[in-house]
C-alpha positions as CSV (number, residue, x, y, z in Angstrom):
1,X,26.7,-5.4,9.2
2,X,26.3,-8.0,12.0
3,X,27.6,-5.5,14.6
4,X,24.8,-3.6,13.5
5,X,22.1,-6.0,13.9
6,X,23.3,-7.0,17.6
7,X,22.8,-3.3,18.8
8,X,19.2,-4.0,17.5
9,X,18.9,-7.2,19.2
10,X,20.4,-5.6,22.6
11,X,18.3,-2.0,22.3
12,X,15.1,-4.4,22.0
13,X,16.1,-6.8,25.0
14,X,17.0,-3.8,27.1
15,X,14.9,-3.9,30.1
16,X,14.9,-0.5,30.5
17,X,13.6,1.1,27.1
18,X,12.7,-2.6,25.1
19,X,9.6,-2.6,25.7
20,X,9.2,1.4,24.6
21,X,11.3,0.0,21.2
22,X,8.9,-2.5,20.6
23,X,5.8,-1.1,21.0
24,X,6.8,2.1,18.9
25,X,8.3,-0.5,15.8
26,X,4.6,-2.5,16.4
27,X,2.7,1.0,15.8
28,X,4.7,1.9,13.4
29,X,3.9,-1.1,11.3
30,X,0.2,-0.8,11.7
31,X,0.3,2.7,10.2
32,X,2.2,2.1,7.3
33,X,0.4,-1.1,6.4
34,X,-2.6,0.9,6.9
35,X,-1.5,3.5,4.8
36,X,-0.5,1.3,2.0
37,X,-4.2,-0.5,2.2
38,X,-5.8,3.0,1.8
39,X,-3.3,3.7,-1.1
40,X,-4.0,0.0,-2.8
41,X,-7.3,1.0,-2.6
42,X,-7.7,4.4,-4.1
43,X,-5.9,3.2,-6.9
44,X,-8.6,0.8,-7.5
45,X,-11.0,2.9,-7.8
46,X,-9.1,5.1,-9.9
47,X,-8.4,2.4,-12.7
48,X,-12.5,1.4,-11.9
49,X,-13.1,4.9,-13.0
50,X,-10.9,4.7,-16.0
51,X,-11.9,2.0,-17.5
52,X,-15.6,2.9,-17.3
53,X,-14.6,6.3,-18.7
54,X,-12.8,4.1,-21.6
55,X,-15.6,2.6,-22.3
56,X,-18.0,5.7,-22.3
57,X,-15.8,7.6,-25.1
58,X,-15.6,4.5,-27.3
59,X,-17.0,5.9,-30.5
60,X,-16.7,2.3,-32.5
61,X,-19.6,0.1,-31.6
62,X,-19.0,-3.3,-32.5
63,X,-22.4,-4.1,-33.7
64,X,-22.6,-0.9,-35.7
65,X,-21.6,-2.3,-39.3
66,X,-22.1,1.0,-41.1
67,X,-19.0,2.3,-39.6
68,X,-17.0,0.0,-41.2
C-alpha cells in the first residue's frame, strides 16, 4: 500500500504534470462537495414537506374529546 501512495506523492510533485494533478483533484472536490450540499438540501425539503403532509392527514385532533 505504501508503494502506492508514493507514486501519488511523486505524480503530484512532478514538475511536469503536478500542477495539472492538483488543480484537476481541487475541482474535483468542489463539485462533489457541491453536489452533496445540493443533495443535503433537497432532502430537507423533502422531510419539510412530509412532515407538514403528516400533519395535514392527521384525522385525531387532540382537543377533540368526542373522538374518544
Amino acid at each position: 500500500m505504501a508503494k502506492k501512495i508514493d507514486r501519488i506523492a511523486q505524480m503530484l510533485n512532478c514538475p511536469v504534470k503536478g500542477e495539472e494533478l492538483r488543480r484537476a483533484v481541487t475541482e474535483s472536490r468542489k463539485e462533489f462537495l457541491l453536489a452533496q450540499e445540493k443533495e443535503a438540501a433537497l432532502e430537507e425539503d423533502v422531510l419539510d414537506d412530509e412532515a407538514f403532509e403528516d400533519d395535514e392527514d392527521d384525522e385525531y385532533d387532540e382537543f377533540d374529546w368526542t373522538t374518544e
